[in-house]
C-alpha positions as CSV (number, residue, x, y, z in Angstrom):
1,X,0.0,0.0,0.0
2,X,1.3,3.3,-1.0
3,X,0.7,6.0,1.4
4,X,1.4,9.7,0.6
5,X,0.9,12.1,3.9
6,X,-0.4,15.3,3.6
7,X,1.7,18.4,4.8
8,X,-0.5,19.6,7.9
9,X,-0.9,23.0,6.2
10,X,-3.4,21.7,3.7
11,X,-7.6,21.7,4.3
12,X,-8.4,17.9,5.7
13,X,-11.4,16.7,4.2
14,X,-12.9,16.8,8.3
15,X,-15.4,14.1,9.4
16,X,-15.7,13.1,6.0
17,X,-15.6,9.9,4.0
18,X,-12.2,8.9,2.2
19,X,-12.3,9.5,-1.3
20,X,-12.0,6.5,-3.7
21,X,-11.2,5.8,-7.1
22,X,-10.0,3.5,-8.9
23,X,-6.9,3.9,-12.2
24,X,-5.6,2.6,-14.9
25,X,-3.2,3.1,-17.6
26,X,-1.2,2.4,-21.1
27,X,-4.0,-0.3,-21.9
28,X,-2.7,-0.2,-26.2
29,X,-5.7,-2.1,-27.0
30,X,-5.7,-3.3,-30.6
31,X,-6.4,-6.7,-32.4
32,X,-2.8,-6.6,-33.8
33,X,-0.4,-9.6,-33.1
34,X,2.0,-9.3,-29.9
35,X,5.3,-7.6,-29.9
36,X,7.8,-7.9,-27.8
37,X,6.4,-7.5,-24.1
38,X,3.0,-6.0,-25.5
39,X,-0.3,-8.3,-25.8
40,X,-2.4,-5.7,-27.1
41,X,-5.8,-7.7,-27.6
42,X,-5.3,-9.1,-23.6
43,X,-6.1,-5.6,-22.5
44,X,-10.0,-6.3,-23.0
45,X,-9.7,-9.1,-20.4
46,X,-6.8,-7.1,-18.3
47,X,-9.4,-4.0,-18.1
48,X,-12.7,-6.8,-17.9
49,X,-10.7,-7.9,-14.1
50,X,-9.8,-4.2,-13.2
51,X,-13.9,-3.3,-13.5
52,X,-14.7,-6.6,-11.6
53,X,-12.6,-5.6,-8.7
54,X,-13.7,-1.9,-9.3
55,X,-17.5,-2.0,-9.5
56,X,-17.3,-4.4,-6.1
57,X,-14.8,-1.9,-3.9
58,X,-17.2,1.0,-3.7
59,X,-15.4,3.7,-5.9
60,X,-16.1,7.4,-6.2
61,X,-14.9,7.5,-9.5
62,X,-12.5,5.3,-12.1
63,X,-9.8,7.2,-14.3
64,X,-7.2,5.8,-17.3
65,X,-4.3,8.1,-17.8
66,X,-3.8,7.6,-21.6
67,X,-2.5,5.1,-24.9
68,X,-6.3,3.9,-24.1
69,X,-6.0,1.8,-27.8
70,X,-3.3,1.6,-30.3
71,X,-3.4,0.7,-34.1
72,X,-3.1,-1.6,-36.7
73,X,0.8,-2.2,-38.2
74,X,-0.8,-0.3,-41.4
75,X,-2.6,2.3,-39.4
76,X,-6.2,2.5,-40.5
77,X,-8.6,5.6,-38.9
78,X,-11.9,3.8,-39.0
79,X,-10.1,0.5,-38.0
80,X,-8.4,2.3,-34.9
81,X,-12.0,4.1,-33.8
82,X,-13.8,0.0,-34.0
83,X,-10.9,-0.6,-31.3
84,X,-11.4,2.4,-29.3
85,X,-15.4,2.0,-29.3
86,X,-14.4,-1.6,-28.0
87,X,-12.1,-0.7,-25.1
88,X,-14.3,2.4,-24.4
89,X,-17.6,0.0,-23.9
90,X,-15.5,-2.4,-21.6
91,X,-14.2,1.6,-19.7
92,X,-17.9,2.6,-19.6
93,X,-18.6,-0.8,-17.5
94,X,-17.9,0.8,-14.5
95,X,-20.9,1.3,-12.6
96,X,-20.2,5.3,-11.8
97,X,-18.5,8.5,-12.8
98,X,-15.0,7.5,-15.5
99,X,-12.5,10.3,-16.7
100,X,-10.3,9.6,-19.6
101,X,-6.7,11.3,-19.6
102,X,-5.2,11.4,-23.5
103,X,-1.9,9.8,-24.1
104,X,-0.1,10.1,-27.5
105,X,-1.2,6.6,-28.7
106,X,-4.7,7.9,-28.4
107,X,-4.4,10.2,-31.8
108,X,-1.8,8.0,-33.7
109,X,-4.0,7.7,-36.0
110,X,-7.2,9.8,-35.5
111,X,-7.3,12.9,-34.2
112,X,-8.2,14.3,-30.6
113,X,-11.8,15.5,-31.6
114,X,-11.8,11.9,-32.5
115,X,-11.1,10.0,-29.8
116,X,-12.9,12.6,-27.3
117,X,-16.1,12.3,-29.8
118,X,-15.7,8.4,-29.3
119,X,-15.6,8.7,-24.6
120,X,-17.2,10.3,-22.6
121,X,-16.3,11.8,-18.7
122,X,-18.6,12.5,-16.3
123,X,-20.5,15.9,-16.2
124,X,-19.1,18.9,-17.3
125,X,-15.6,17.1,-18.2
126,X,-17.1,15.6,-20.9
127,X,-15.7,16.2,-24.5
128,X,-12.7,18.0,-22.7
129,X,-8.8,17.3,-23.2
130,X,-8.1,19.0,-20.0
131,X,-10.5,19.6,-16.9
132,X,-10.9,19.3,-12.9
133,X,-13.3,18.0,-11.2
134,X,-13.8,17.8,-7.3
135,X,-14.8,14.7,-5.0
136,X,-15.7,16.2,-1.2
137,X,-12.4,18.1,-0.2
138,X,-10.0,17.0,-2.8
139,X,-9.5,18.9,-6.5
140,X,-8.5,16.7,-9.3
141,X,-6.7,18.4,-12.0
142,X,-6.5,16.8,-15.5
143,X,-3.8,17.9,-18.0
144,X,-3.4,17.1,-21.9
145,X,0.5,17.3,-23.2
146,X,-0.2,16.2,-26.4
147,X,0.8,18.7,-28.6
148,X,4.0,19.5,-30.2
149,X,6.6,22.4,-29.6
150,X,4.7,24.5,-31.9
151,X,1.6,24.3,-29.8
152,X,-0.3,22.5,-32.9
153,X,-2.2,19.7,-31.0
154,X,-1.1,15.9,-32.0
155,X,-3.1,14.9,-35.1
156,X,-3.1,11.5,-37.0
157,X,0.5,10.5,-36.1
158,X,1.6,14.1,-36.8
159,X,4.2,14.2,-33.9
160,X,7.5,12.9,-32.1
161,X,6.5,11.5,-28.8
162,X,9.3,12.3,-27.2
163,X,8.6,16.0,-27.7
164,X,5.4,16.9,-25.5
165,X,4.2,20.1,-24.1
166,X,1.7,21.9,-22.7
167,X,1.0,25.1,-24.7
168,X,0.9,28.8,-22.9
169,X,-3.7,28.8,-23.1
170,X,-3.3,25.3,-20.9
171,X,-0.7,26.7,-18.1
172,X,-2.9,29.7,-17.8
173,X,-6.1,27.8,-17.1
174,X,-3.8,25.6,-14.7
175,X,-2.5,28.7,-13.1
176,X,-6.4,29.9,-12.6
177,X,-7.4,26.5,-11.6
178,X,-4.3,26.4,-8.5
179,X,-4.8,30.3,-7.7
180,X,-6.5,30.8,-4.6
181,X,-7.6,27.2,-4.1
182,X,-7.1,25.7,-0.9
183,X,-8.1,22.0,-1.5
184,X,-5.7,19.6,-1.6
185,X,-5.1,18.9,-5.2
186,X,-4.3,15.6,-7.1
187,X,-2.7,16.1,-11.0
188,X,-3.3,13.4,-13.7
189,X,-1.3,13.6,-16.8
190,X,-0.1,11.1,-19.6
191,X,3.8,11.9,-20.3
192,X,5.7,12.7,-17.2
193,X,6.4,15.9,-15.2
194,X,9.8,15.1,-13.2
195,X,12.1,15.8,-15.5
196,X,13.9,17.1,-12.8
197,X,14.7,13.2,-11.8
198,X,16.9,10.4,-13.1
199,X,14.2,9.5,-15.6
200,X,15.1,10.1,-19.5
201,X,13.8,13.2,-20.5
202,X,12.2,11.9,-23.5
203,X,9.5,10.8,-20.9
204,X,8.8,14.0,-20.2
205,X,7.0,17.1,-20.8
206,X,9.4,19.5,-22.4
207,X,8.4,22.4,-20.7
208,X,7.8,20.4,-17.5
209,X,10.5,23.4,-15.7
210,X,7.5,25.1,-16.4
211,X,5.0,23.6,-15.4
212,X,6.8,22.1,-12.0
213,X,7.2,25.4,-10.1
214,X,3.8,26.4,-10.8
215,X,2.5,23.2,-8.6
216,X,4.8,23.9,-5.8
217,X,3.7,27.9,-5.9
218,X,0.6,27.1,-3.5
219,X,2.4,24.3,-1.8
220,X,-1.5,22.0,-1.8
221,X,-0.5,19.5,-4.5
222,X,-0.4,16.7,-2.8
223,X,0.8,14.2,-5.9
224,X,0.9,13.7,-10.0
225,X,0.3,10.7,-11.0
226,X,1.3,9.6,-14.5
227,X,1.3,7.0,-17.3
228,X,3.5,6.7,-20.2
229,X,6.5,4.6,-19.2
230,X,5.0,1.2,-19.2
231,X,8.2,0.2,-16.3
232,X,7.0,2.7,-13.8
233,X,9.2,5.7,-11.7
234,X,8.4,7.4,-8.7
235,X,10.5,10.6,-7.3
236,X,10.0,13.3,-4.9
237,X,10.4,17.1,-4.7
238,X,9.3,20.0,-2.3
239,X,6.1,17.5,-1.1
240,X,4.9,16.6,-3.8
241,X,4.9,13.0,-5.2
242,X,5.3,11.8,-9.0
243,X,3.9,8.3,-9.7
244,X,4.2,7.2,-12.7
245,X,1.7,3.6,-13.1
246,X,3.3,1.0,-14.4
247,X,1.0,0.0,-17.9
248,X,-1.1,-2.5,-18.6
249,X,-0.1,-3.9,-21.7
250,X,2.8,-5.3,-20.5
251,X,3.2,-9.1,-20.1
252,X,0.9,-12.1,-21.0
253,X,-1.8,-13.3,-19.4
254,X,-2.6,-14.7,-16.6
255,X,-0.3,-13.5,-14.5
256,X,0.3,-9.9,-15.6
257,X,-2.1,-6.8,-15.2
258,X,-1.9,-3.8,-14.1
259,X,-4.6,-1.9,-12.1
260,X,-4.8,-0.2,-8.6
261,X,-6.8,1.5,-6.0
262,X,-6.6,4.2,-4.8
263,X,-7.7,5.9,-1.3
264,X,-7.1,9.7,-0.1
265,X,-8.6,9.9,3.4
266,X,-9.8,12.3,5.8
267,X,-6.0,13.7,6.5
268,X,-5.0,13.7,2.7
269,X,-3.4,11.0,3.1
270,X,-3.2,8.4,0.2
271,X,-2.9,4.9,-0.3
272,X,-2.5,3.4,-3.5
273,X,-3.2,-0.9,-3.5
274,X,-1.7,-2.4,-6.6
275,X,-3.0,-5.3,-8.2
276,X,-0.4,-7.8,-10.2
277,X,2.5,-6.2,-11.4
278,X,1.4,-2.5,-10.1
279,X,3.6,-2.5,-6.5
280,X,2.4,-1.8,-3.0
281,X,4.5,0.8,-1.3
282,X,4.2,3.3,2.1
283,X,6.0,6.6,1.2
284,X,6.4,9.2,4.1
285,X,5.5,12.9,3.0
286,X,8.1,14.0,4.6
287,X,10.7,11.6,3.3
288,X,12.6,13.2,0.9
């Protein structure tokens, strides 16, 4: 169980109920043959177990954090939206509210209207790339880094993955959303934000120097939690914790998934329970 303590300068959520949810990530569904480490067709049964254990652990809400589906090896649009609609009915299984973060796999071949006309989040995040949403005390921040250095959004495979970046109209909204707000927050996001760690930087969000400092400004981020690099990474900086999930799509079945729980409660503080190949851990807030 991974446990993230909240600084004692944040709000506690009070006499109130933990907040719930459950998460998943890097799921590459496709009918495509396996390669390598990748079984993209197991994903339907990998996500078919995740909403079993989900829709019977009474959940506030279930997110993915991007590469929801993947492609043919001759990429094909209306091919790639059949396998999206697929994975998306097996997503929409969950018997409450579901938020969709996009990863770069999700417009390899379409394009972002795409994909977001083909899901759906709950409420007034719905049709949205980037968004918050709020369960009792606790602010959920959603970010999209999928556009390129020129600020043109990815587009049919119009990109190099290892160049993301959040354009100046997104930080501003982000700045607005952390302004003022005194909730503890929690950050979703595909690629990853610690470039300041010992993870390759073409993980991560090229302007993530940017974007970092503006998290720690109002010191009530509590943790990011990422996708992307299918291995997984953790590091730590000024309180606030970087997951990065460990994806689905990696290993055969029946012994590899990946899929966790996750529970903030009324102190902010959080515990992640993995399932399969997605650790257990206790982290200290205050362990540097």
């Amino acid at each position: 169980m991974l446990v993230l303590a909240a600084s004692p300068s944040f709000v506690s959520c009070g006499g109130q109920r933990p907040v719930r949810f459950g998460v998943v990530t890097d799921l590459h569904y496709s009918r495509r043959e396996p390669y390598g480490t990748r079984y993209f067709p197991q994903t339907m049964d990998k996500l078919k177990e995740a909403m079993e254990v989900f829709n019977s652990s009474n959940l506030d809400f279930v997110i993915e954090m991007g590469d929801l589906k993947d492609q043919d090896n001759v990429p094909q649009r209306e091919q790639t939206i059949t396998y999206l609609d697929e994975i998306e009915n097996v997503f929409q299984s969950f018997r409450g509210p579901v938020y969709h973060v996009l990863g770069n796999h999700d417009m390899d071949s379409i394009s972002k209207d795409d994909f977001l006309q083909h899901t759906s989040n709950q409420g007034d995040a719905d049709k949205k790339a980037y968004y918050s949403f709020a369960f009792d005390n606790i602010k959920f921040i959603v970010l999209d880094a999928n556009y390129n250095l020129d600020g043109t959004p990815y587009d049919k495979g119009n990109f190099d993955w290892t160049k993301a970046y959040i354009p100046e109209d997104q930080i501003g909204w982000l700045r607005k959303e952390l302004k003022g707000n005194n909730k503890p927050v929690i950050i979703f996001i595909h690629q990853l934000l610690d470039r300041f760690s010992d993870i390759s930087k073409s993980l991560c969000v090229s302007n993530a120097d940017e974007i970092v400092p503006l998290l720690e400004e109002n010191g009530n981020v509590l943790a990011v939690f990422q996708g992307h690099h299918h291995a997984g990474h953790y590091s730590f900086r000024n309180n606030i914790h970087y997951w990065t999930m460990k994806g689905m799509i990696e290993g055969n079945l029946p012994d590899n998934n990946s899929f966790a729980i996750v529970e903030i409660d009324t102190q902010n503080n959080i515990h992640i329970d993995g399932f399969y190949n997605c650790e257990d851990k206790d982290l200290n807030r205050f362990t540097v």
